[in-house]
DSSP file (Angstrom, degrees, kcal/mol; ACC not computed):
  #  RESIDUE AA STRUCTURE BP1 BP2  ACC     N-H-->O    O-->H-N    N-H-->O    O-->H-N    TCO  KAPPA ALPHA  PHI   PSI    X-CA   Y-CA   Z-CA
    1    1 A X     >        0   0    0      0, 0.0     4,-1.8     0, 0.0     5,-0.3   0.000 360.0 360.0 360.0 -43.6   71.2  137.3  107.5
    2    2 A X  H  >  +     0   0    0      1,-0.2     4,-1.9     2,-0.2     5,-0.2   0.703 360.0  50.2 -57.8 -34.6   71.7  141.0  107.9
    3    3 A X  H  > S+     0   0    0      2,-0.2     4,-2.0     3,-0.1     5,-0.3   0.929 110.6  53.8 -76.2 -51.6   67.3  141.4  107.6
    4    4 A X  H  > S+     0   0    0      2,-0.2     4,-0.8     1,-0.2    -2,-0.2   0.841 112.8  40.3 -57.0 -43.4   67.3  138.6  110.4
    5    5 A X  H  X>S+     0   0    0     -4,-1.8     4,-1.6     1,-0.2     5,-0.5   0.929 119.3  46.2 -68.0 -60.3   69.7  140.7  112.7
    6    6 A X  H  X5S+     0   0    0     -4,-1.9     4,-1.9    -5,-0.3    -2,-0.2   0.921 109.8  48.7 -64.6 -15.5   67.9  143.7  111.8
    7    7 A X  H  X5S+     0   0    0     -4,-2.0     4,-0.5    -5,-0.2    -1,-0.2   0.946 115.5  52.8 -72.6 -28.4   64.1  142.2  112.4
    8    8 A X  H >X5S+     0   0    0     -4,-0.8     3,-3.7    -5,-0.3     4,-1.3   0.964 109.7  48.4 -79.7 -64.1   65.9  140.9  116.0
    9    9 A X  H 3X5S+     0   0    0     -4,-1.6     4,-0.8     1,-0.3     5,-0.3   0.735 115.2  40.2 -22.0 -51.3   67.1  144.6  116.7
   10   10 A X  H 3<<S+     0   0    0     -4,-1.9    -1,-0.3    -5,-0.5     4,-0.2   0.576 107.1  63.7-100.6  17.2   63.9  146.4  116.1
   11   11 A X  H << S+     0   0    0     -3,-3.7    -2,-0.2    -4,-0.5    -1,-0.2   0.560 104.4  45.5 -96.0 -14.2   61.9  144.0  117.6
   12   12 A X  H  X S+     0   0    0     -4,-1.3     4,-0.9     1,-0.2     7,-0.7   0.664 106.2  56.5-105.4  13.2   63.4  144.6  120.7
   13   13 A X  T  < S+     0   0    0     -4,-0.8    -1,-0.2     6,-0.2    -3,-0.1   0.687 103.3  56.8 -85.8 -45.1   63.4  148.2  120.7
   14   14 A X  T  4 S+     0   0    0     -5,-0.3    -2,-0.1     1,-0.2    -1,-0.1   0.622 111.6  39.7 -76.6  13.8   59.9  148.3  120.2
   15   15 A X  T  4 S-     0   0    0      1,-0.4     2,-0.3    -4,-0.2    -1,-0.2   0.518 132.3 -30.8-140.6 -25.6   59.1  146.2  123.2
   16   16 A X     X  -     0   0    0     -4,-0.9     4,-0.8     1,-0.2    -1,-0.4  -0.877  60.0 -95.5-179.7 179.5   61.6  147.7  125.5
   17   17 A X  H >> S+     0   0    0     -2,-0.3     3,-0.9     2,-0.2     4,-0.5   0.998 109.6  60.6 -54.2 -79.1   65.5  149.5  125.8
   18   18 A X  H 3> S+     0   0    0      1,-0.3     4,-0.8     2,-0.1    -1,-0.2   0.613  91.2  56.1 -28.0 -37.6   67.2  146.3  126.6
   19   19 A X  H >> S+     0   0    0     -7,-0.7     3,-3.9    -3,-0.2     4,-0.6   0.990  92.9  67.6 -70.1 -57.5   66.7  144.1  124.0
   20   20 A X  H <X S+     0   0    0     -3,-0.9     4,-1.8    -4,-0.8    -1,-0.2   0.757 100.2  55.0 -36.1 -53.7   68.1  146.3  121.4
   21   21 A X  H 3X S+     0   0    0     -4,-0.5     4,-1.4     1,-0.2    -1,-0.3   0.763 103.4  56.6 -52.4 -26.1   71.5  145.7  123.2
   22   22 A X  H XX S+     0   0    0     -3,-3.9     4,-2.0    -4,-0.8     3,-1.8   0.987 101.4  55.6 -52.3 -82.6   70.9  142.0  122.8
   23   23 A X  H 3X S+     0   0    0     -4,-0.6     4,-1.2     1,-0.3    -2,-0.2   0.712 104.2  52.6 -10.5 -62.4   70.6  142.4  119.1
   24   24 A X  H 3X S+     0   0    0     -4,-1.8     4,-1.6     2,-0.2    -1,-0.3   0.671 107.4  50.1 -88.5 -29.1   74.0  144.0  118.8
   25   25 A X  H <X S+     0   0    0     -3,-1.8     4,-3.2    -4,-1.4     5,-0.2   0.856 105.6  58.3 -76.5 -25.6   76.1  141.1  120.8
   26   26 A X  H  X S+     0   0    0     -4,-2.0     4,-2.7     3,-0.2    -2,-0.2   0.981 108.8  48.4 -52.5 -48.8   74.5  138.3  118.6
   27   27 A X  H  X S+     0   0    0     -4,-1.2     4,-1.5    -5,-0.3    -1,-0.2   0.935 111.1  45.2 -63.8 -63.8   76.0  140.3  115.9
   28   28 A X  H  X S+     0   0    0     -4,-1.6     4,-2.7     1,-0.2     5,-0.4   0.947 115.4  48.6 -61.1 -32.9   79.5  140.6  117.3
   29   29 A X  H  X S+     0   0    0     -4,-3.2     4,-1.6     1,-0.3    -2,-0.3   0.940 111.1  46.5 -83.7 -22.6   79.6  137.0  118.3
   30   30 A X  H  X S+     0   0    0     -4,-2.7     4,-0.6    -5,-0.2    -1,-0.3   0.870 108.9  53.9 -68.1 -10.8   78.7  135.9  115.5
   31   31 A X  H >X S+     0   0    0     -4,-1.5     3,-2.6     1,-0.2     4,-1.5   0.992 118.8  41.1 -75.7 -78.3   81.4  138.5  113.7
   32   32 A X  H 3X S+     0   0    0     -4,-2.7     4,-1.5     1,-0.2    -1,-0.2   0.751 107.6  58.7 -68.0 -25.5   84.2  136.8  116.1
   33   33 A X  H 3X S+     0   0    0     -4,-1.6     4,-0.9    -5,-0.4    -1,-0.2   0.836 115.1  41.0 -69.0 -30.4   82.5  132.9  115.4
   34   34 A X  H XX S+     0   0    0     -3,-2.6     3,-2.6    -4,-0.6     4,-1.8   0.921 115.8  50.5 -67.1 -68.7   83.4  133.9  111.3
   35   35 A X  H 3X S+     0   0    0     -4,-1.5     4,-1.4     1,-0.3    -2,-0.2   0.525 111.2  46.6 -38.7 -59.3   86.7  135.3  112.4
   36   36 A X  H 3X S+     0   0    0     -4,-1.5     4,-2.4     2,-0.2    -1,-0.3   0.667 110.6  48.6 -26.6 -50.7   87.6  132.3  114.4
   37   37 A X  H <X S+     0   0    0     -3,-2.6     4,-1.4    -4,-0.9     5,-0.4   0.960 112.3  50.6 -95.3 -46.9   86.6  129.5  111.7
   38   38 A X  H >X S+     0   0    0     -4,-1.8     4,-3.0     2,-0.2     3,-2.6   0.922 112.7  47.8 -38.2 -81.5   88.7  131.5  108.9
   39   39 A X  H 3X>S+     0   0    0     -4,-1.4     4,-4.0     1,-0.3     5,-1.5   0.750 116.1  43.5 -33.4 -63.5   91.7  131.6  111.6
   40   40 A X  I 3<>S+     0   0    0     -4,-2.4     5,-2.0     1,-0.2    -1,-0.3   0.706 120.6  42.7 -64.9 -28.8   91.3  127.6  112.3
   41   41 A X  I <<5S+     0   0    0     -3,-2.6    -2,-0.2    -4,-1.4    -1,-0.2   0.710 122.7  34.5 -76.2 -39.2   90.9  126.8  108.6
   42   42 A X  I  <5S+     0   0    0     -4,-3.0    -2,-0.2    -5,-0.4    -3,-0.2   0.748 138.5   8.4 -93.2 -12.4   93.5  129.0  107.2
   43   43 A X  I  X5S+     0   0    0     -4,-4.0     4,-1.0    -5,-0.3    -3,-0.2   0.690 125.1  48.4-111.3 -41.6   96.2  128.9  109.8
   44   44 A X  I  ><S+     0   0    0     -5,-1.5     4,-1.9     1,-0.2     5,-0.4   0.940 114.0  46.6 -27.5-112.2   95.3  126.2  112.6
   45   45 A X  H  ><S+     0   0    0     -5,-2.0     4,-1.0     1,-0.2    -1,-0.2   0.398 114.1  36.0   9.6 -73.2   94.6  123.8  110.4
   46   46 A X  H >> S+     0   0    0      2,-0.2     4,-2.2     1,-0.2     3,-0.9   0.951 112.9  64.1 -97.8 -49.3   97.3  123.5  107.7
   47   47 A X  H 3X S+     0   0    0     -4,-1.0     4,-1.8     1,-0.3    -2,-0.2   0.893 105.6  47.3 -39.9 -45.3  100.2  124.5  110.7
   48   48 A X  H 3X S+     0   0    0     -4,-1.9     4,-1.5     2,-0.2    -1,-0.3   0.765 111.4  52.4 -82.9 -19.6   99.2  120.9  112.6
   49   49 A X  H <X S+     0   0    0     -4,-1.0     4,-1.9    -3,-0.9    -2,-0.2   0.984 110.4  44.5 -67.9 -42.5   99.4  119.2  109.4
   50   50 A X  H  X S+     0   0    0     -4,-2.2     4,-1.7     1,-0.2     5,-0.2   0.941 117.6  42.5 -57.4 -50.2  102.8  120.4  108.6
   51   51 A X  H  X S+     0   0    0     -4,-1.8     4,-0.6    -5,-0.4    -1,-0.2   0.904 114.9  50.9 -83.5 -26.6  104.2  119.8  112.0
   52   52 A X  H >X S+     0   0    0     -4,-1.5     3,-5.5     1,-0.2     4,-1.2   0.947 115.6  47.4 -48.3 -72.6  102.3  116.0  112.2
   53   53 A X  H 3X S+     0   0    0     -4,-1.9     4,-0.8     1,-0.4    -2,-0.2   0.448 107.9  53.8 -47.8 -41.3  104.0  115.6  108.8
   54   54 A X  H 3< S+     0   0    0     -4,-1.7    -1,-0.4     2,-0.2     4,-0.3   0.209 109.3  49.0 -27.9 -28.1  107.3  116.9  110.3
   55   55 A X  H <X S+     0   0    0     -3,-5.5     4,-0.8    -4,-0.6    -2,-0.3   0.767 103.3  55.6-105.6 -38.7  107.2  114.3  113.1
   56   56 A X  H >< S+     0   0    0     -4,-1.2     3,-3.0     1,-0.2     4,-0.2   0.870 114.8  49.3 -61.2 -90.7  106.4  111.1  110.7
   57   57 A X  T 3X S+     0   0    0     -4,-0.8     4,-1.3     1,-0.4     3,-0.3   0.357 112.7  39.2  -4.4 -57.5  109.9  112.3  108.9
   58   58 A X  T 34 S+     0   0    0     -4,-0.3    -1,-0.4     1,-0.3    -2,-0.2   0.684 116.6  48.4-102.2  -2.3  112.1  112.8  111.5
   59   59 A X  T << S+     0   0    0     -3,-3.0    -1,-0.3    -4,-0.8    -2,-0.3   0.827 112.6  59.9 -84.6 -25.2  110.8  109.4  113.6
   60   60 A X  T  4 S+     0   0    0     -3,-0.3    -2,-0.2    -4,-0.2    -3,-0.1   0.683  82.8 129.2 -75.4 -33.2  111.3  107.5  109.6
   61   61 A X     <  -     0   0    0     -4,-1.3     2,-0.3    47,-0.0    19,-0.1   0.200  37.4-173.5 -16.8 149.1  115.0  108.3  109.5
   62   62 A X    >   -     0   0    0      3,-0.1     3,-1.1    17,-0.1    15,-0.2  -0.847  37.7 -92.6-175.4 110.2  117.3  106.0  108.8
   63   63 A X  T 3  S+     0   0    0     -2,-0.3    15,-0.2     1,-0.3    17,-0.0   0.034 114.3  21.2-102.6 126.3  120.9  105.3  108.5
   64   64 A X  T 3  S+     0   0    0     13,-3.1     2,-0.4     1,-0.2    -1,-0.3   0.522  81.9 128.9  79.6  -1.1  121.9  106.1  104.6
   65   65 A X    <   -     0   0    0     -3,-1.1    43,-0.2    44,-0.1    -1,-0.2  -0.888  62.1-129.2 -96.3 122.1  118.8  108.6  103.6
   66   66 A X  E     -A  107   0A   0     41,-1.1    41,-1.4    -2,-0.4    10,-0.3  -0.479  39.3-171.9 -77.1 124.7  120.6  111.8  102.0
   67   67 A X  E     -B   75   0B   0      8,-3.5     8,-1.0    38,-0.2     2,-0.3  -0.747  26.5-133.1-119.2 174.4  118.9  115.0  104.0
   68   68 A X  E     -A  104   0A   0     36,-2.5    36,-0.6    -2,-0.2    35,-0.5  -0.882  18.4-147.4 -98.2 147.6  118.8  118.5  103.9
   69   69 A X  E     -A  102   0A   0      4,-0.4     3,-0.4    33,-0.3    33,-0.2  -0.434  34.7-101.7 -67.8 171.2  119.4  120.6  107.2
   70   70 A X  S    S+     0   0    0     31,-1.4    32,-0.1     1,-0.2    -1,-0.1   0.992 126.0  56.7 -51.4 -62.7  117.4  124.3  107.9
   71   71 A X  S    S-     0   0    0      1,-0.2    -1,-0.2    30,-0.1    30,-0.0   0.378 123.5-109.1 -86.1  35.2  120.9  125.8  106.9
   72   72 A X        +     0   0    0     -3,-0.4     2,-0.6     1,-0.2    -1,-0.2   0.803  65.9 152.9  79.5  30.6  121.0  124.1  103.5
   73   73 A X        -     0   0    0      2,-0.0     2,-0.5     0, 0.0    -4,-0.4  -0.706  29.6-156.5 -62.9 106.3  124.0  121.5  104.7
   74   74 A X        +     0   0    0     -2,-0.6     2,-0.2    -6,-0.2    -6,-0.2  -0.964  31.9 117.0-114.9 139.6  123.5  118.1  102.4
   75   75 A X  B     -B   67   0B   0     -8,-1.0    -8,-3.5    -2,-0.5    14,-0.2  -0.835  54.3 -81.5-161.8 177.2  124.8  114.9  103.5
   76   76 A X  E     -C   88   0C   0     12,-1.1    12,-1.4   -10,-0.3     2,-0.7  -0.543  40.1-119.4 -63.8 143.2  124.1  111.0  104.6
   77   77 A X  E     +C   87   0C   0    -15,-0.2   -13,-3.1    10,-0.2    10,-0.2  -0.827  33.1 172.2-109.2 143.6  123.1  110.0  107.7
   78   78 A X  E     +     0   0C   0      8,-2.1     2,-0.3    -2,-0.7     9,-0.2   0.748  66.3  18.2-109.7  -6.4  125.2  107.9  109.2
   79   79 A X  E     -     0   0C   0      7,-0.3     7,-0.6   -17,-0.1     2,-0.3  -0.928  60.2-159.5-142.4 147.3  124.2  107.2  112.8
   80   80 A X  E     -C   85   0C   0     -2,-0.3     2,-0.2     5,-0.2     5,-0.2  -0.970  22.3-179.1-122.7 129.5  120.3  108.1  113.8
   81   81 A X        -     0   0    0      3,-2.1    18,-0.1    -2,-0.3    -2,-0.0  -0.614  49.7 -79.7-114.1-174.9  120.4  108.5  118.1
   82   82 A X  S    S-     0   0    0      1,-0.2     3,-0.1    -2,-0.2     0, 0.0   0.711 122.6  -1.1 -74.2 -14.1  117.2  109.4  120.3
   83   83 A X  S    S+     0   0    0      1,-0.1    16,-0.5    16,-0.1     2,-0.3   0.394 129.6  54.8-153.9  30.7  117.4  113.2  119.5
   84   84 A X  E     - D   0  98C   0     14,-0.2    -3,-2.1    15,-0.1     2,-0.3  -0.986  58.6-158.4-142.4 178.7  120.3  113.6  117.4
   85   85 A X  E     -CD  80  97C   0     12,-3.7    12,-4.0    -2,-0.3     2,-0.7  -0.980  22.0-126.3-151.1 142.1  121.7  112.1  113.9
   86   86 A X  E     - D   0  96C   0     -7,-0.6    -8,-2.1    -2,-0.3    -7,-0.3  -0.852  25.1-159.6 -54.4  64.5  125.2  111.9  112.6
   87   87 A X  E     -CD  77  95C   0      8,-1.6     8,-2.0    -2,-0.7     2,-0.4  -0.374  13.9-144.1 -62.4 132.8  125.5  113.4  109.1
   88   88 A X  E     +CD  76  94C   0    -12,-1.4   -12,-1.1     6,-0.3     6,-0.2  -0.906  28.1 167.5-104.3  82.7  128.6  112.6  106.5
   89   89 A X  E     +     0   0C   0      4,-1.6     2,-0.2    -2,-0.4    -1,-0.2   0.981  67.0   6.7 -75.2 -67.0  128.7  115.9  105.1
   90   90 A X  E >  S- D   0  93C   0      3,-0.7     3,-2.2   -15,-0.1    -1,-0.1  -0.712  90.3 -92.0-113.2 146.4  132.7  114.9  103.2
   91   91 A X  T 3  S+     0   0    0      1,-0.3    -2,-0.0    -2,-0.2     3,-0.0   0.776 131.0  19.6 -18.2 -53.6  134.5  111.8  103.0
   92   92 A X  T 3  S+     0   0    0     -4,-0.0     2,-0.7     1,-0.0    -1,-0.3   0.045 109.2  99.3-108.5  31.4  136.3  112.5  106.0
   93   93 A X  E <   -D   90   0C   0     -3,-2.2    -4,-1.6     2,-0.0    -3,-0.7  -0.918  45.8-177.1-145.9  97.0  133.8  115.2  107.3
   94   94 A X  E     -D   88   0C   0     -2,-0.7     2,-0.5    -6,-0.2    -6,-0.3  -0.869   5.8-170.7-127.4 124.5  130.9  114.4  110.3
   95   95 A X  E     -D   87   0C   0     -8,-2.0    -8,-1.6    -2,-0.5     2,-0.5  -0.785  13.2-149.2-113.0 124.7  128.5  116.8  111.5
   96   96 A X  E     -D   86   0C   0     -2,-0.5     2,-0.4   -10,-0.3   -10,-0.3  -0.757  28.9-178.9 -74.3 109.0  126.4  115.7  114.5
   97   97 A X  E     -D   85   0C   0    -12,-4.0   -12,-3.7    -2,-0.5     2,-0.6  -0.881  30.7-108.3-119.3 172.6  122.7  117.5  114.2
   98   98 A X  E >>  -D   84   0C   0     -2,-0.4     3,-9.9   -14,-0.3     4,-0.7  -0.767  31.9-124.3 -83.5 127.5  119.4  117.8  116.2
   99   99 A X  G >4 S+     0   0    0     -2,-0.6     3,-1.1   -16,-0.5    -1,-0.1   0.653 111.3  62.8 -26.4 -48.2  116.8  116.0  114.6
  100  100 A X  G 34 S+     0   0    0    -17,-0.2    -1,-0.4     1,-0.2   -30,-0.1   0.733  87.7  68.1 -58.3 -26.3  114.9  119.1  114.7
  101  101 A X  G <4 S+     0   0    0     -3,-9.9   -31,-1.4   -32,-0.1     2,-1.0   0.750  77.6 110.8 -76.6 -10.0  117.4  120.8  112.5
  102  102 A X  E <<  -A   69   0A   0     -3,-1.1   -33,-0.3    -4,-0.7     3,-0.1  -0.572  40.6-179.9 -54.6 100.3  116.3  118.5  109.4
  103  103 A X  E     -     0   0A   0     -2,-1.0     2,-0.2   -35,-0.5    -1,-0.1   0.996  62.8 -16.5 -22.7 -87.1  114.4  120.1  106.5
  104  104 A X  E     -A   68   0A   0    -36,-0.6   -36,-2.5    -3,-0.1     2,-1.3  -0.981  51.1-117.2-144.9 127.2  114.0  117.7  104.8
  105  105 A X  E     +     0   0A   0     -2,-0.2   -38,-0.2   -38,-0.2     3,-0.2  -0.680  30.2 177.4 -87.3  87.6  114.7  113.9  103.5
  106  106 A X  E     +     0   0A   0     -2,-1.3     2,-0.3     1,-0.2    -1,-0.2   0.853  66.3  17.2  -5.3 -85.0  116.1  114.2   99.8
  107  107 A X  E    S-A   66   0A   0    -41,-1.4   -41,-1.1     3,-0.0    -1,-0.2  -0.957  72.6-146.5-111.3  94.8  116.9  110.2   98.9
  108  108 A X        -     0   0    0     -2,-0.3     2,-0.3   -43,-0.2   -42,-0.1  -0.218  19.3-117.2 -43.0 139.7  115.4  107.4  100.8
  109  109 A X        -     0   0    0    -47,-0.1   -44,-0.1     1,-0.1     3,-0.1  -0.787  42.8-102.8 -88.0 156.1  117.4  104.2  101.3
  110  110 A X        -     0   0    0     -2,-0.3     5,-0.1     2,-0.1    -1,-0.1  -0.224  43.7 -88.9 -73.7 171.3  115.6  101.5   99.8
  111  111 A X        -     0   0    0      1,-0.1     0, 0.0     3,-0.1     0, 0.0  -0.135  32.4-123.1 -50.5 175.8  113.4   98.9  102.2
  112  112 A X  S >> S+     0   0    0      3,-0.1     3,-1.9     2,-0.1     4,-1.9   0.770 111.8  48.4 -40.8 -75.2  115.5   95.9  103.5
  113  113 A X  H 3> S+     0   0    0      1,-0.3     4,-1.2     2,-0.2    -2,-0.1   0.508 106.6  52.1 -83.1  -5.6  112.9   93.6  101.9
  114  114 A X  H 34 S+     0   0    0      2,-0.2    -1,-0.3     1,-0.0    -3,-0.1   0.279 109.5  52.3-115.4  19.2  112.7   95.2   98.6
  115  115 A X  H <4 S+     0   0    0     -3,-1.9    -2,-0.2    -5,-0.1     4,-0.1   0.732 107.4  56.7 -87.4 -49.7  117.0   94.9   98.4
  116  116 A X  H  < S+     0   0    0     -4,-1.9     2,-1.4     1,-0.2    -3,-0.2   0.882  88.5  81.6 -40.8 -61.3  116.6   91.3   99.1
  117  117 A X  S  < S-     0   0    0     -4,-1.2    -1,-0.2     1,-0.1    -4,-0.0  -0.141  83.2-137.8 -33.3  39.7  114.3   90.6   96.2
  118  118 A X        -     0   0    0     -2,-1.4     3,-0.1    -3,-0.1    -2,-0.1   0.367  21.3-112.6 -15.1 113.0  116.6   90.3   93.4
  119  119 A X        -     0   0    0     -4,-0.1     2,-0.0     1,-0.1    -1,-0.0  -0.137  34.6-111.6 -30.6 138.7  115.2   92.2   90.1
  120  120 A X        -     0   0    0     -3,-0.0     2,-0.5     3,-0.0    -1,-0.1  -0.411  32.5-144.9 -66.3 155.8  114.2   89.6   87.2
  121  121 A X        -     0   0    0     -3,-0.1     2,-0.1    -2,-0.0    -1,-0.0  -1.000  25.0 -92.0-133.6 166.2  116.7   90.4   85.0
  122  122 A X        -     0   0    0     -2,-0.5     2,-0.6     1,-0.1     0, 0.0  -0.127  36.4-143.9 -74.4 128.1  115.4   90.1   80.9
  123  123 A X        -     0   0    0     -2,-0.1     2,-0.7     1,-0.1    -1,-0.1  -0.488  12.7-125.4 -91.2 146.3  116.0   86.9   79.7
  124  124 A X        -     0   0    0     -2,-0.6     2,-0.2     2,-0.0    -1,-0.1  -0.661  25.9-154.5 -90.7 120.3  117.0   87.0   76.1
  125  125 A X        -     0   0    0     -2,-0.7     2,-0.3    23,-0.1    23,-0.1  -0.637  11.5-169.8-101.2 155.6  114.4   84.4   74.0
  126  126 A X        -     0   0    0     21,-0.6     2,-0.2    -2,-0.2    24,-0.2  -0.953  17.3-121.4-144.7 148.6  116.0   83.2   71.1
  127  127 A X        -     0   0    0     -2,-0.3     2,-0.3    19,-0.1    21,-0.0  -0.635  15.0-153.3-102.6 154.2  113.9   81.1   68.1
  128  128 A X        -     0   0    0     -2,-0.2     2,-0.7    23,-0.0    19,-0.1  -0.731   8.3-156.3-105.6 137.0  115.0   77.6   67.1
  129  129 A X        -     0   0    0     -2,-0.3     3,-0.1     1,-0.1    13,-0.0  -0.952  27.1-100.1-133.3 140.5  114.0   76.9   63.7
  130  130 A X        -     0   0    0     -2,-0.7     2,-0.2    11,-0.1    -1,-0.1   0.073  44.6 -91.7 -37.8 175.2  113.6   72.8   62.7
  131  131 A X        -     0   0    0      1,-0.1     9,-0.1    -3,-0.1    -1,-0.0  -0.515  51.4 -87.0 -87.9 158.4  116.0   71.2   61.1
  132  132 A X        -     0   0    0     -2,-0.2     2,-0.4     1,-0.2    -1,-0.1  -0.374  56.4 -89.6-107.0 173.0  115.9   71.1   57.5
  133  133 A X        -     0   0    0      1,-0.1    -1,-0.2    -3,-0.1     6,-0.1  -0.634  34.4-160.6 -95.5 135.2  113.8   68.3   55.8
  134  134 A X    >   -     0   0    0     -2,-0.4     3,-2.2     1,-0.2    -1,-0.1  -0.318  38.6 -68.9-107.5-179.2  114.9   65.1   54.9
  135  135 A X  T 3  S-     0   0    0      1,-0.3    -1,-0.2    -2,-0.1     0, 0.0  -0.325 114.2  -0.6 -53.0 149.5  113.5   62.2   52.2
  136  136 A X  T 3  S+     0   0    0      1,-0.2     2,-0.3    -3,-0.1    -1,-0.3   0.536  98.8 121.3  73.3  15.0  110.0   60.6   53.6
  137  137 A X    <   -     0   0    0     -3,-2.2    -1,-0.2     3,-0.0     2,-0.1  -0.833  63.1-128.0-104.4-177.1  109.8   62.5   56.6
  138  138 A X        -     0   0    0     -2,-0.3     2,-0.1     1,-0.1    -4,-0.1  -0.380  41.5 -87.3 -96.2-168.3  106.4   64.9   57.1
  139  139 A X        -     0   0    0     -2,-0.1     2,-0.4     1,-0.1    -1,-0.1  -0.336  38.7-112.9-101.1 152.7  107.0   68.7   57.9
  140  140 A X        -     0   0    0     -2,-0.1     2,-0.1    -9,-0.1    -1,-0.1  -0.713  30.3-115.7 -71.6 128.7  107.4   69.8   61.0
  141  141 A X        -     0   0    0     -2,-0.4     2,-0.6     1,-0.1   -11,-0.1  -0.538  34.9-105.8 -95.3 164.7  104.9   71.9   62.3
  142  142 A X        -     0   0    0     -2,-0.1     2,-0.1     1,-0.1    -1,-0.1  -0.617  20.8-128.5 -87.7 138.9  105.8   75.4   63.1
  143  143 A X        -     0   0    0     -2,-0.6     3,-0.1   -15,-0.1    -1,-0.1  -0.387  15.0-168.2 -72.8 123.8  106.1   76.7   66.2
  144  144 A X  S    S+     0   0    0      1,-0.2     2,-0.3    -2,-0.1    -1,-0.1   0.783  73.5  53.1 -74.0 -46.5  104.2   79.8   67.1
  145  145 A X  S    S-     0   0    0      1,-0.0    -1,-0.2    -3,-0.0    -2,-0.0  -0.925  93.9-106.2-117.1 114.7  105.9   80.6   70.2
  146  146 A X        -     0   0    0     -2,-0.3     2,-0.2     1,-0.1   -19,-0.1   0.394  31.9-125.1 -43.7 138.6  109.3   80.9   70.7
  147  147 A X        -     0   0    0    -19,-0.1   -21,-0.6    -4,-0.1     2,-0.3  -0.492  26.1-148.0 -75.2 133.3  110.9   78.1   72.5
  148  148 A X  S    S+     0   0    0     -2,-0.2   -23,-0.1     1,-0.2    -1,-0.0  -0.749  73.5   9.6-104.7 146.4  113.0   79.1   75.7
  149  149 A X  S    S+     0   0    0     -2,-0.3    -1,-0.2     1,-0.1    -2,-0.1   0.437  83.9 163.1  70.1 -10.6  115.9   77.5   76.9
  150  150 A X        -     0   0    0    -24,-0.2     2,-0.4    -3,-0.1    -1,-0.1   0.048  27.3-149.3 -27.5 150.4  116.5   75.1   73.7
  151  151 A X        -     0   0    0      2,-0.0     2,-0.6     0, 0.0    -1,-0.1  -0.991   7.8-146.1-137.7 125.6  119.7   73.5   73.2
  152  152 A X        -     0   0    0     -2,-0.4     2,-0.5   -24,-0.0   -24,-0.0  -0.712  13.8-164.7-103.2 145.1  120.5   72.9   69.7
  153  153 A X        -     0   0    0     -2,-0.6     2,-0.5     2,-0.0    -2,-0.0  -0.921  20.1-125.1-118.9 146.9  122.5   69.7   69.3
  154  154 A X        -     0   0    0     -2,-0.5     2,-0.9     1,-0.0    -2,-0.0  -0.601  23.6-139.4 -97.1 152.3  124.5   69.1   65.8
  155  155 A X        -     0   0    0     -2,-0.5     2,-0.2     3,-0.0     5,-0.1  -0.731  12.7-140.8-109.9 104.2  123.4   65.9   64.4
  156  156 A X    >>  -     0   0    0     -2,-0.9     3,-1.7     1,-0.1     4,-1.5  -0.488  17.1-119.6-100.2 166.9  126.3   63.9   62.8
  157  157 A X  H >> S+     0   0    0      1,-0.3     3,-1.9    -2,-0.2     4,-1.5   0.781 103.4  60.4 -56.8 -54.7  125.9   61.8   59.5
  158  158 A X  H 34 S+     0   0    0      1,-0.3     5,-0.3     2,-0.2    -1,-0.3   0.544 100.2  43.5  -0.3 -67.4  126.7   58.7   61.1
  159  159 A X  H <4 S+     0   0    0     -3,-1.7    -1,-0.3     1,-0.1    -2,-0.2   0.592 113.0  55.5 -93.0  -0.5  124.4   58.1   63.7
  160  160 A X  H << S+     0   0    0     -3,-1.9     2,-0.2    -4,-1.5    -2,-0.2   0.943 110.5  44.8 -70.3 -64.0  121.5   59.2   61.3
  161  161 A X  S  < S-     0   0    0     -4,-1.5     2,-0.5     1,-0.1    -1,-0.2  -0.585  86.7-140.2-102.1 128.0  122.3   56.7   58.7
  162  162 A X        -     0   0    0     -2,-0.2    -3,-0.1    -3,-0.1    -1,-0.1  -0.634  27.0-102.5 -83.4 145.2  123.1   53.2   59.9
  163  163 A X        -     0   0    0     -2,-0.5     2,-0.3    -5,-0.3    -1,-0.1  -0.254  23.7-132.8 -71.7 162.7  125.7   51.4   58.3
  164  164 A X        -     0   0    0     -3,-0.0     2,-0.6     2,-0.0    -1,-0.1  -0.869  14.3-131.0-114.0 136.7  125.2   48.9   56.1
  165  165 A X        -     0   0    0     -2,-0.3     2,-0.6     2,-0.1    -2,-0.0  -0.742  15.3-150.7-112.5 137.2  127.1   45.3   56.3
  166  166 A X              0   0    0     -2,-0.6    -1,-0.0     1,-0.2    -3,-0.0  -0.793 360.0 360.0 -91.3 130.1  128.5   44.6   53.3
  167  167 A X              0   0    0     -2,-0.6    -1,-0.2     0, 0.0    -2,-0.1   0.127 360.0 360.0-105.3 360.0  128.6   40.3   52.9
C-alpha cells in the first residue's frame, strides 16, 4: 500500500507542484479512515451492546428476581414502577431504587407457565412375580417388563377349591 502511495506522490511531482500535496491527504485520510474503524470496533461497538443488553434487563424485571444494585446492595424486588423498583433489602427493611441503579439480576423468578406445570414426580415400578404353580396348570410366561400399577390380591383356599357335597 505504502508503493501505491508512493507511485501516487511522485507521479505527481513529476508532472507539476500540486499533485504531490494530493498524495499526502490520501494518506492522512486514509490514516484517520484506520483510526476510525479501530475506534468503532473496539469501543463503539461493544459500548451499544452493553447498554442494548442493559435495557432488555431492566424492561425484564419482575416482582421476586433477587438483584444487585451499583453500590453492591442485594435484595428482592418487591414492587417494579415506570422508573423505579422497590427492593426488600431485610425482613422489615425497603429500599426504593432507580431502575438505572441495577447491576445486575442475580436469581430470576421462574415463568408463570413453567410453575403451573407440575414436575412428574418418579414413580416407583415395582415387579410382580406369578403365583407359584399349581397341579395341571402350564407355566406362566415371564414377564419381561415390569408391570406398573399391579394390585396383588391374596387368593384364599376356599374359593380355589370347590367344595365337594358329601351324599
Amino acid at each position: 500500500m505504502n508503493a501505491l502511495l508512493t507511485a501516487l506522490g511522485t507521479q505527481g511531482t513529476a508532472t507539476g507542484g500540486t499533485t504531490g500535496t494530493t498524495g499526502s491527504m490520501t494518506t492522512t485520510f486514509i490514516t484517520f479512515g484506520l483510526i476510525i474503524a479501530i475506534f468503532y470496533f473496539l469501543i463503539i461497538r461493544p459500548q451499544k451492546k452493553r447498554e442494548k443488553e442493559t435495557k432488555n434487563m431492566l424492561a425484564a424485571m419482575k416482582k421476586g428476581d433477587r438483584i444487585v444494585t451499583i453500590g453492591g446492595i442485594r435484595g428482592t424486588i418487591v414492587t417494579v414502577k415506570e422508573s423505579t423498583v422497590v427492593v426488600k433489602v431485610d425482613d422489615n427493611a425497603r429500599i426504593e431504587f432507580s431502575k438505572s441503579a441495577i447491576a445486575q439480576i442475580v436469581d430470576r423468578k421462574p415463568e408463570a407457565s413453567a410453575a403451573a406445570k407440575p414436575e412428574k414426580a418418579e414413580e416407583k415400578v415395582e415387579k410382580v412375580e406369578a403365583p407359584a404353580k399349581k397341579k395341571g396348570q402350564k407355566p406362566a410366561a415371564k414377564a419381561t417388563e415390569p408391570v406398573e400399577d399391579a394390585v396383588v390380591v391374596e387368593e384364599s383356599a376356599s374359593a380355589e377349591e370347590p367344595k365337594e357335597d358329601t351324599k
